[in-house]
C-alpha positions as CSV (number, residue, x, y, z in Angstrom):
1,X,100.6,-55.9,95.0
2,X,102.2,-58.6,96.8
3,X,105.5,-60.9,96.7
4,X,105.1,-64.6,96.4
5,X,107.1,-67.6,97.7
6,X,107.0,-70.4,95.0
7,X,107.8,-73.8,95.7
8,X,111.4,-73.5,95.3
9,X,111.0,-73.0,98.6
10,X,109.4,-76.4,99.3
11,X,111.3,-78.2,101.9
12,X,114.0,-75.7,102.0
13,X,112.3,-73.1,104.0
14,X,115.3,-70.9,104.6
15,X,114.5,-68.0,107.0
16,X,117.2,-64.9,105.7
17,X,113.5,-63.6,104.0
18,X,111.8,-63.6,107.2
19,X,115.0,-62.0,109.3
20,X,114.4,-58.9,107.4
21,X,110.6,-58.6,106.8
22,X,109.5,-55.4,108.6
23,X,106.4,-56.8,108.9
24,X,106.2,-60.2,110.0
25,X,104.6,-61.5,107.0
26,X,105.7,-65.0,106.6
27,X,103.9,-68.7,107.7
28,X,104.4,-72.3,107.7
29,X,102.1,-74.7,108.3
30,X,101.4,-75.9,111.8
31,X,101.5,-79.2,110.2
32,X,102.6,-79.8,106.4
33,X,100.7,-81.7,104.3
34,X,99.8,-82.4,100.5
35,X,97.1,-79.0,101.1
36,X,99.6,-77.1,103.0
37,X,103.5,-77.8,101.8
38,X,106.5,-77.1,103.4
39,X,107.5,-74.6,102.5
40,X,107.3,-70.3,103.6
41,X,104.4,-68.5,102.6
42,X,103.6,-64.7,103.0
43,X,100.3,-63.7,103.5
44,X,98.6,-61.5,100.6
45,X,97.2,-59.3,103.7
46,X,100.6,-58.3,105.6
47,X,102.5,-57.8,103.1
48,X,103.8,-54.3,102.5
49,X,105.4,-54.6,99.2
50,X,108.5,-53.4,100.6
51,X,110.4,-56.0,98.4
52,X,113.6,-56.5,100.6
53,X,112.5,-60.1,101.2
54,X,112.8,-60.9,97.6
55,X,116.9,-60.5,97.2
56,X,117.6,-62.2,100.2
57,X,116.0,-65.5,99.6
58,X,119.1,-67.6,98.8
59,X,116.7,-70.1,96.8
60,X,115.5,-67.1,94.3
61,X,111.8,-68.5,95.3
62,X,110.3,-65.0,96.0
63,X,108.8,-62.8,93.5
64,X,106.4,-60.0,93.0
65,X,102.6,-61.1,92.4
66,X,102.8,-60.0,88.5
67,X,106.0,-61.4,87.9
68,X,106.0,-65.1,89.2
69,X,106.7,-67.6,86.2
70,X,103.7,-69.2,84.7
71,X,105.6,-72.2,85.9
72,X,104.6,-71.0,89.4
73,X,101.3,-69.8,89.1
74,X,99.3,-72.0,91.6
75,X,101.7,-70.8,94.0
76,X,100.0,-67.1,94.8
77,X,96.8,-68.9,95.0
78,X,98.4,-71.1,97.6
79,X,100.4,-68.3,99.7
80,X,97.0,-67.0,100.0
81,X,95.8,-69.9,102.5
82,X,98.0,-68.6,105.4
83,X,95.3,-65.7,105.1
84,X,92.2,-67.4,104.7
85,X,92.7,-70.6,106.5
86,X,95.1,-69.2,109.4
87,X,94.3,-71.6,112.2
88,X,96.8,-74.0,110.0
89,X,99.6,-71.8,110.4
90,X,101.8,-70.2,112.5
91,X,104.1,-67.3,112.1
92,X,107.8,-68.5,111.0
93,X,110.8,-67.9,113.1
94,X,114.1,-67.1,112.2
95,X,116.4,-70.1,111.8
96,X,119.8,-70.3,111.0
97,X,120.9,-72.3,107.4
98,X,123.7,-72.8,105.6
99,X,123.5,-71.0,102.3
100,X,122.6,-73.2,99.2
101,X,125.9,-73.7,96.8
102,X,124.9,-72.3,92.8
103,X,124.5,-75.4,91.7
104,X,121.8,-76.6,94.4
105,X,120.1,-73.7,93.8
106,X,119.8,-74.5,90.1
107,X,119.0,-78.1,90.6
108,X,116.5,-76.9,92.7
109,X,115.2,-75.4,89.7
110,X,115.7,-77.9,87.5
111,X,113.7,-80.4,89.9
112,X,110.8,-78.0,89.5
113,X,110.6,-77.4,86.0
114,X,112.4,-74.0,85.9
């Protein structure tokens, strides 16, 4: 088993997942694009399935494989291209972000379908 980014990460790409992976595990794209969003992705062949990434993603995008909403099922499909098409991404850094407020968080949702 894996976790998955959805796209509630899309365009918000906060890094406090990344800070704690033990294993390096997440990617962006070297370029985004309509193929390749902006957004984090882990790759299906790193990760550990140590799960601390999952509580410290302030957009609640991250979940286990068997658990992401059907709402978000393309999304472990596309998590899966930093693996199989690598050359288009690059291994994300740590950046520093102001915390989403509760109700960004939940429009972020909203915006999404959730």
């Amino acid at each position: 088993m894996t976790f998955t980014v959805t796209k509630l990460c899309r365009d918000c790409v906060d890094t406090a997942c990344v800070a704690v992976c033990p294993v390096d595990c997440f990617y962006v794209p070297k370029e985004a694009s309509e193929e390749h969003p902006l957004q984090l992705y882990i790759s299906p062949d790193e990760c550990i399935d140590c799960a601390v990434c999952e509580p410290e993603c302030p957009w609640e995008a991250i979940y286990p494989e068997e658990d992401v909403p059907e709402v978000f099922a393309e999304d472990t499909p596309l998590n899966a291209l930093c693996d199989s098409e690598r050359d288009a991404f690059e291994l994300a850094e740590v950046n520093e972000h102001e915390p989403p407020s509760a109700e960004e968080v939940a429009a972020n949702k909203a915006k999404w379908g959730f």
